[in-house]
N, C-alpha and C positions, 0 to 999 in steps of 0.2 A: 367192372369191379364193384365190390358193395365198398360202403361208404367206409365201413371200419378196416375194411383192406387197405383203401385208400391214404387211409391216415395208417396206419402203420406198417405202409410197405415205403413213405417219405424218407429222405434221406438226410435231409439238410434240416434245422433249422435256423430260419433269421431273426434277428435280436434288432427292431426298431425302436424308435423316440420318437418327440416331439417333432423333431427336428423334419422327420420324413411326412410328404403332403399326405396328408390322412383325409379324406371326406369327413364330416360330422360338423357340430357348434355347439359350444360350451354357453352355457346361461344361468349366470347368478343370480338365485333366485330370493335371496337372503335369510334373515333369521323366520323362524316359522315359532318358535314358543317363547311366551316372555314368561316372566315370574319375578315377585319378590321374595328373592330364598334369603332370609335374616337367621345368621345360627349364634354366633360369637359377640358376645355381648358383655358392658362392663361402663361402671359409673365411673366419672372425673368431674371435675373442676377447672374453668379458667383461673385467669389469675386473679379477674373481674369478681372472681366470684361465682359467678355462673355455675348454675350446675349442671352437666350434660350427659345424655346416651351416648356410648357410641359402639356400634353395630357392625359386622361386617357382612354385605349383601354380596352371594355368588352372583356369577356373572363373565364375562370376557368384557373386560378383566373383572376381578370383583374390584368392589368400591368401599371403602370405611365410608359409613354417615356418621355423621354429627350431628343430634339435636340439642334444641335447650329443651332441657326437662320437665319446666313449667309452662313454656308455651308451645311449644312440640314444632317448632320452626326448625326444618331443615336447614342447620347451620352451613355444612359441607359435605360431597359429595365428591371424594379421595379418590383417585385409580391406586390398586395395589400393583405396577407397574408384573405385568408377566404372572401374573396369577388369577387361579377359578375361585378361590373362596380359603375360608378357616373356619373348623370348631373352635375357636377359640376366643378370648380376647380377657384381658387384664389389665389393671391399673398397678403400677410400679409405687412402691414410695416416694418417688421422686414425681410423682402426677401425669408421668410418663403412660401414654395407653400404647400397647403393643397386642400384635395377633400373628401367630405364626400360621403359616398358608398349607392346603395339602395338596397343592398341584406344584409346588415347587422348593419344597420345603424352608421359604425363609422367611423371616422374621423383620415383623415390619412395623415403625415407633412412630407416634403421632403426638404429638406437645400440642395440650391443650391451650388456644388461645390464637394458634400458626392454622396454615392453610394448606398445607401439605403432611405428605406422608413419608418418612424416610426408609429407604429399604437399608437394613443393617448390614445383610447377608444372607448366605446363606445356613443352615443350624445342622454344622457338621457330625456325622458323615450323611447325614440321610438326606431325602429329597421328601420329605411329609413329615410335616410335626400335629401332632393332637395335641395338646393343649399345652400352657402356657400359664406361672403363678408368678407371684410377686414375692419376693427375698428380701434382706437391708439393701441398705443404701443406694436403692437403685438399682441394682438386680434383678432378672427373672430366670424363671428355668422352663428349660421347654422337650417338652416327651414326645420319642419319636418313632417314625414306621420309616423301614423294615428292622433296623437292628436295634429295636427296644432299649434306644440308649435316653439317660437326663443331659443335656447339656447347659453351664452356664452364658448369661450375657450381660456383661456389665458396661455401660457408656465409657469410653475411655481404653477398655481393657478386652472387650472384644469376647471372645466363642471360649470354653473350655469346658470338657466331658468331665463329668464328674461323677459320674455311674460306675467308670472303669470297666466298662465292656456292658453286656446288655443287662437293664433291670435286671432279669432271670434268663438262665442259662436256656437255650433253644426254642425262646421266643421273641416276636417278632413285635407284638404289639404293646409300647410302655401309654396305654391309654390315655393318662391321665396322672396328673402331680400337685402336690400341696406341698407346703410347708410350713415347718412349725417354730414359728417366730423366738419362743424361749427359748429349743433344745437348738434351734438351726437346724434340724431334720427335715430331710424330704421323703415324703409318702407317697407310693408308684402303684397305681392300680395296670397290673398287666392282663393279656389275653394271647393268642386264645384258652389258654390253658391258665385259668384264675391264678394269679399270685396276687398278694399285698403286701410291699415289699419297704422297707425302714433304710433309708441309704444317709451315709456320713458325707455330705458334699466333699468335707476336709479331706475325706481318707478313702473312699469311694467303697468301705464297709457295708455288707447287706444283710437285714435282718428278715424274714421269712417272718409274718404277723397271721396270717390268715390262718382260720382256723382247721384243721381236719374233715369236717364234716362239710367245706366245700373245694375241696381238693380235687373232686372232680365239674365243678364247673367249669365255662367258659372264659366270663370276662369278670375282672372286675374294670367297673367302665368309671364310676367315678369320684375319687377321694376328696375331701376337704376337712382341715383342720379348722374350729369353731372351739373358740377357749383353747381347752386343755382335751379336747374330745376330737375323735381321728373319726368320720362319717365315712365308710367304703360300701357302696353299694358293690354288690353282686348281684350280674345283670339277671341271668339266667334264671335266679331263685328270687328275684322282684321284693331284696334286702340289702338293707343299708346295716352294716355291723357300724354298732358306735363301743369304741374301743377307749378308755380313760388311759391316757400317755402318761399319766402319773402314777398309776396304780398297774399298766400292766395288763389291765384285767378287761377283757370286754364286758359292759355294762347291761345293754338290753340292744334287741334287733328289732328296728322298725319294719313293717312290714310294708308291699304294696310300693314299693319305692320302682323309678324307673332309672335308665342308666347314665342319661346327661346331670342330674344328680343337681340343678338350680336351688343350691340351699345358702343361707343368712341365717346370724344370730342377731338377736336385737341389741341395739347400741348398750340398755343398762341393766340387763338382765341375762340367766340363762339360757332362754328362749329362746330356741332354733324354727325357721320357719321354712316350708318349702310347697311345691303343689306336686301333686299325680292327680292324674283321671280328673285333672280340671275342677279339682278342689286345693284350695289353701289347708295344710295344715300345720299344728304347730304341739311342739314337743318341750316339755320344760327339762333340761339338763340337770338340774337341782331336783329333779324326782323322778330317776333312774327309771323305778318300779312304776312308775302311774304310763299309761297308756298316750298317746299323740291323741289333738283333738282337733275335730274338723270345722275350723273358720268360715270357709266362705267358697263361692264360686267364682273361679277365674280363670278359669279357660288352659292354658300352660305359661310357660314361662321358658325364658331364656336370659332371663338377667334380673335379678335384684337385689336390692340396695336399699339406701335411707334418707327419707329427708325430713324436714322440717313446710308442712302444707299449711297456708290461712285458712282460718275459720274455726269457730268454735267446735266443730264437728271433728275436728283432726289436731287434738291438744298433743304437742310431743312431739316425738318423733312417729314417722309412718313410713311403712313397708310401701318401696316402688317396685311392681312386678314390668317387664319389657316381656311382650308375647309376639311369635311367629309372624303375627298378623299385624304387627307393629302397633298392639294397645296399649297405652301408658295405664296400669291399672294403679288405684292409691289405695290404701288400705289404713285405715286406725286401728291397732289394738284394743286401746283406750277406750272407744264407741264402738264398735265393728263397723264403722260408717265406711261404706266403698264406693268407688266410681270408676270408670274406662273410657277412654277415650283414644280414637282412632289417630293416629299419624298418619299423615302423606304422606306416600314412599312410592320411589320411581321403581319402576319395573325393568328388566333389565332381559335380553336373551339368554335362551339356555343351550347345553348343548346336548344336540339331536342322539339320540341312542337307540332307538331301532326303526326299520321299514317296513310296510308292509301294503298290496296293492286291495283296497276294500270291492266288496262286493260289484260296487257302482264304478268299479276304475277308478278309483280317486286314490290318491296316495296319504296312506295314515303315517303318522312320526311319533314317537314318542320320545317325551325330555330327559334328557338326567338328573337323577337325584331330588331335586323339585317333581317328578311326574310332570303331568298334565301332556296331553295330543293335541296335535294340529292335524287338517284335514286339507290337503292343495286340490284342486279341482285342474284337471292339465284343461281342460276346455274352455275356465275362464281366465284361468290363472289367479284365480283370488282363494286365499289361504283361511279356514274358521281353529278356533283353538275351541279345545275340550276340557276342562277342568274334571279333577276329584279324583281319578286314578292314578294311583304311584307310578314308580319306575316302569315303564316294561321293556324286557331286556328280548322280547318278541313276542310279534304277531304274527293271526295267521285268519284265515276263512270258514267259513263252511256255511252253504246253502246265507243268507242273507245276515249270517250275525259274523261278526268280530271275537275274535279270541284273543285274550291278552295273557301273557306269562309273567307275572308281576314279583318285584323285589321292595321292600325284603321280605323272606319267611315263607318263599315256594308259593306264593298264592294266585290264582286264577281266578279271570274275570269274562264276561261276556257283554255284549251289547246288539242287542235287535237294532239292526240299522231300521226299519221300515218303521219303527218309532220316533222319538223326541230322545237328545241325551237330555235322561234329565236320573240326577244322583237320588232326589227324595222320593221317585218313584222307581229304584231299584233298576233304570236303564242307564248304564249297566250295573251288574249285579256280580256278585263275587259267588264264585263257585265253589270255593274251598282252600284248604291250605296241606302240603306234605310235612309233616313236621322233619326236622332234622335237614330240609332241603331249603336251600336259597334264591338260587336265580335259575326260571327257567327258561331255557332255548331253545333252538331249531324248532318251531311252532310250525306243524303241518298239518292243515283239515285234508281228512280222505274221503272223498264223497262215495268211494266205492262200499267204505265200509260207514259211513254217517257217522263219522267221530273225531275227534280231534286227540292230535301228540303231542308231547313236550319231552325233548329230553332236560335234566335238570345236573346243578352244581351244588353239592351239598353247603350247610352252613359251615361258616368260619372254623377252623380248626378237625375237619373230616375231611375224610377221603369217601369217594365213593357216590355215584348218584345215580340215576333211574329213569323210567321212563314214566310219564303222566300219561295216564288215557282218558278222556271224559266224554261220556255218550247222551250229547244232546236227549233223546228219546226216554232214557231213563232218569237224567237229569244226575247223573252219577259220577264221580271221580275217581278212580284209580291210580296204585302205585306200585309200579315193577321195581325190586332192586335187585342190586348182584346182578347189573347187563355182565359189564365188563367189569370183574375186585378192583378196588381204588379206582377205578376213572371214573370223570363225567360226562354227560352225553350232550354234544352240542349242535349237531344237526341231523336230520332226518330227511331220509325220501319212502316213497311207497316204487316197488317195483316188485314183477313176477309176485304181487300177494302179500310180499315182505316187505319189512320194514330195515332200511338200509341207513344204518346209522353212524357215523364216526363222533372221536372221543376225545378227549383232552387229558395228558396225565395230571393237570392240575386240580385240585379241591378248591376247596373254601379257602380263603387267604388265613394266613398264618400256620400251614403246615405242610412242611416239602414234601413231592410228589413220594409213590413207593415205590413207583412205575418207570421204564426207561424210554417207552415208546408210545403211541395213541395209537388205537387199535379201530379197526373198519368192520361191523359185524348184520350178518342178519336174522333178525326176530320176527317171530312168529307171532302177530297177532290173536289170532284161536287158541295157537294151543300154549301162548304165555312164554316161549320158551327158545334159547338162542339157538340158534341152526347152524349159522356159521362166528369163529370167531378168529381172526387175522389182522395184522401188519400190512397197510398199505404200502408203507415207504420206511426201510429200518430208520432209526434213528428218528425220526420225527414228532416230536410231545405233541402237536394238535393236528388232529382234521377237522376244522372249523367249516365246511361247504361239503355236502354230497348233494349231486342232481341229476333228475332224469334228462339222457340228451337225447337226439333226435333218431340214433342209432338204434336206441332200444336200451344201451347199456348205463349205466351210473360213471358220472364223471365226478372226481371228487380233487379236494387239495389237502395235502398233510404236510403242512408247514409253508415252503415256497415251492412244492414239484406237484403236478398236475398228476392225476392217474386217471384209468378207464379201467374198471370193473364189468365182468359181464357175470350179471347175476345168474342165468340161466346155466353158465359151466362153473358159476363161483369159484373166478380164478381175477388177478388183473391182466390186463393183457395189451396195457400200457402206460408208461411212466417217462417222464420230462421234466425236469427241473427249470421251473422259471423265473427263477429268482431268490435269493437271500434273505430269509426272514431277521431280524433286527428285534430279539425279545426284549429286547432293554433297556424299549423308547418307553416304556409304561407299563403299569402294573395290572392295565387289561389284558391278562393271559390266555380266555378264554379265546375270542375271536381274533381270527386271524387272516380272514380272508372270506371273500363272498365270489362267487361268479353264476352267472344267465346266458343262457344260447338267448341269439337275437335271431327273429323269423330268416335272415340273411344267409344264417347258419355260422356263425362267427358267435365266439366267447366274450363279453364282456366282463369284469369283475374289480373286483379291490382288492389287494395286497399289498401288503408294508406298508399301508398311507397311500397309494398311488393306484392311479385307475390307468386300467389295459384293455385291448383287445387280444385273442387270439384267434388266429383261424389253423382250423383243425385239419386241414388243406396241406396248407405249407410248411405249418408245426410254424408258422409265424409268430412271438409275441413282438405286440407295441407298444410302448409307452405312450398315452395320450397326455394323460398329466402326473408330472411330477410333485405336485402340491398335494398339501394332506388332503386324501381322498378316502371316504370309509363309510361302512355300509353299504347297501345295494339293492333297487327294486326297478320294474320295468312294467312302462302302461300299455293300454290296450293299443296304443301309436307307435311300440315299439323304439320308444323315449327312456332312457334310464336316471336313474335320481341316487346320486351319493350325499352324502353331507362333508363338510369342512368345517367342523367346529357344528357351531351354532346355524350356519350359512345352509339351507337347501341349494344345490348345482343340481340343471340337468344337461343330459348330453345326448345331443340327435345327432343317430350316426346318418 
């Protein structure tokens, strides 16, 4: 009997565990990328006096630091107990610092002067807060993902919604929040679909501010009241609207602005200040009509504030910038006199976000959200890190270079291994950007055809994604769309000449799918164009894995059931359900599952967090490990590598 008879003339399937003596060993290999990720930033006071940073660095867990400001002494070094990080952070009037977290959405208070960090709660109903202001007496409010609500938190008194259901009606993202100390208003920059939105705490009243002429952007990403002046960037159109709360009236639009939106006024004057593109500059409120003018060079920002510096060179007060990179920059008005200087800041692990097997068999990783690659060597077992490239949400090969699929904003990179990584000399080198696309996936080099694929997930608030093609040879980039209306394409194979792809009904986050199922289709490299379009498994919103098996045929997964596709009758022509996918554990909707034939002839793979075998044999599946297990690649030993977190595991079966 041929092998694909064999498998589906079986009768039985068995359902093993741990529990059953499995050959193989499990080997922790640990963290593989470090980083110091500083996003959420915000000036306090001991009670001393002192004036301090304090910072929140992603991480497992992330950590609040604490400096003092003047000597840049790592005060404290805080676990946020059960949390990856926060955009955010704020000083309370009460000199209370808090940052609400977006891996677990809660809210977390530090009294300057203590040595701990209090979790408060959770910042009902959601589980991800984006940012976080300071109210009276003690109060802050905190905006939130998925249901675009504000909610309060006062010491003593605890959580209450004050939005009255979401910012704006069938959005998801309440990005960002001010308030305005005279009126008590709070100010809501939403997305994906731009509102800026006037809400009554008291009465949970909403006012629509934004003007018409950007009604069709994306985000507004982020608001601050200064004075009597309401600053909302709109990310999209690279503008901050400064709108007069007293008059009603918007005044003038700064141009060039970005969306985390790091803006101060000066202590005794109209003078707002802030940086883009690694210039300080500064806008006088008191002269609507006169143009922003460019200060000084400082690199970016993440926090600033005010103090009082020695020296004749820094009469007054002076502007404190906090950057990425954790420089204390000082700045005088008064002289233009500046200076920078570096903090110490511990580095911290990230977590692992894609696989891939390099040229040389070496296993490449890439980090979340921080970027940067690690490189593990299975021959010595010693691990090198690569700096300078963002997210990649995948990789893949062709003839000795590296392909990287990069987030955010669709962008492709490459790297000649038989070189030096080295960024000022363009190895690697960025190949291009799809506009209106976000993160690409299923990255497959074809050496049949010398080119590389990506399927992609459009940006925030679309549906609908496509296919990347880039030909080394011509040095050129390509973009299919309309595979499948509204889906995204999240993995790839080559077989019988095609291109065998499955999809996901989700888009870009903040906008529900249109779609009721993910669809399994083949495409035509030459001639551009879909051949077959179908339903692997009704019901099922992702096929996150199609791969070539040993059969000849495409084995793929759409959601938790296994199938067999045979491209040559383009029909399936078998289907197993092996397991319950669980969409609920998190808001990575795309990936859903990974699996690899082992030379044995048995299935390896990851599903719902958990690593399996199957053999195609018995219709056997096994549970190997019940521990969060995710991702998936395999060396030229026939060794496979998941991550857990941050942790590289491999597994010899």
């Amino acid at each position: 009997m041929t092998r694909i008879a064999i498998l589906l003339s079986a009768l039985v399937m068995g359902v093993g565990c741990m529990g059953d003596k499995m050959p193989g060993k499990f080997t922790k290999l640990g963290p593989q990328i470090t980083a110091t990720t500083l996003i959420g930033t915000t000036f306090a006071k001991e009670p001393s006096g002192r004036e301090l940073i304090c910072t929140v660095m992603r991480g497992q867990q992330a950590k609040r630091l604490v400096f003092d400001l003047r000597s840049g002494e790592l005060l404290h070094k805080l676990p946020l107990e059960k949390a990856d990080g926060a955009w955010n952070a704020t000083t309370a009037s009460d000199g209370s610092v808090y940052a609400g977290t977006d891996s677990n959405g809660h809210l977390y208070r530090y009294v300057p002067g203590e040595d701990r960090v209090t979790d408060v709660g959770q910042v009902p109903p959601d589980s991800w807060v984006w940012d976080v202001c300071p109210g009276k007496d003690g109060e802050v409010f905190a905006s939130t993902y998925a249901g675009c609500r504000i909610v309060r938190y006062k010491p003593g008194e605890g959580f209450k919604e004050v939005s009255n259901g979401p910012a704006a009606e069938h959005e998801n993202y309440a990005r960002s929040v001010t308030y305005d100390k005279v009126t008590g208003k709070l100010y809501v920059g939403v997305g994906t679909h731009a509102h800026l939105v006037e809400i009554d705490p008291k009465t949970g009243n909403k006012t629509e501010l934004l003007p018409k002429e950007y009604a069709d952007q994306q985000w507004v990403y982020g608001v601050e009241v200064l004075g009597d002046r309401l600053f909302a960037c709109v990310m999209d159109a690279g503008k901050s609207i400064v709108f007069n709360l007293r008059t009603r009236q918007i005044e003038t639009v700064l141009p060039h602005m970005t969306g985390q939106q790091v803006i101060t006024k000066s202590p005794g004057d109209d003078r707002v200040w802030y940086v883009v593109n690694s210039r300080l500059w500064c806008y006088d409120m008191s002269k609507p009509g006169a143009a922003p003018k460019d200060m000084a060079a400082v690199s970016d920002a993440i926090g600033m504030g005010w103090t009082h510096w020695d020296g004749a060179d820094y009469p007054g007060d002076s502007l404190v910038i906090f950057t990425r990179s954790a420089h204390r920059i000082i700045y005088n008005p008064t002289t233009g006199k500046i200076m920078s200087t570096a903090f110490k800041t511990p580095a911290e692990p990230i977590v692992l976000q894609s696989f891939a097997i390099g040229p040389d068999g070496k296993v490449w990783m890439g980090g979340y959200l921080s970027g940067g690659h690690a490189i593990y060597d299975p021959a010595t077992g010693q691990s090198e890190q690569r700096k300078g490239l963002s997210q990649s949400e995948s990789m893949t090969t062709l003839g000795d270079s590296m392909y990287f699929g990069l987030y955010p904003g669709g962008r492709f990179a490459t790297y000649d291994t038989t070189k030096p990584w080295d960024m000022k000399h363009n190895n690697p080198r960025i190949l291009g950007k799809i506009e209106k696309q976000s993160r690409p996936f299923g990255a497959l080099g074809v050496e049949e055809l010398k080119k590389v694929y990506w399927g992609t997930v459009p940006e925030y608030g679309y549906l609908g994604g496509g296919i990347a093609s880039y030909d080394p040879a011509a040095d050129k980039l390509d973009f299919y769309d309309k595979i499948v209306p509204d889906q995204s394409i999240m993995t790839l194979a080559y077989n019988h000449g095609l291109l065998v792809g499955g999809t996901s009904i989700y888009g870009g986050l903040g906008i529900p799918p249109s779609q009721k199922e993910a669809h399994l289709f083949l495409w035509d490299p030459n001639t551009k164009k879909v051949e077959l379009d179908t339903v692997p498994v009704e019901g099922a919103p992702n096929v996150p894995c199609v791969i070539n098996g040993p059969d000849g045929n495409v084995w793929g997964l759409a959601d938790g059931t296994l199938f067999v596709f045979d491209v040559a009758k383009r029909e399936i022509v078998f289907r197993q359900q092996l397991m319950k996918v669980d969409h609920e554990k998190d808001h990575a909707i795309w990936r859903g599952g990974m699996m690899l034939f082992h030379p044995s002839g048995k299935i390896y793979g990851t599903l719902d967090k958990k690593f399996f075998q199957y053999d195609p044999a018995s219709k056997r599946l096994t549970i190997l490990r019940k521990e969060e297990s995710e991702l998936l690649t395999m060396d030229r030993q026939g060794n496979f590598y998941f991550k857990d977190k941050t942790d590289l595991w491999r597994y010899t079966p």
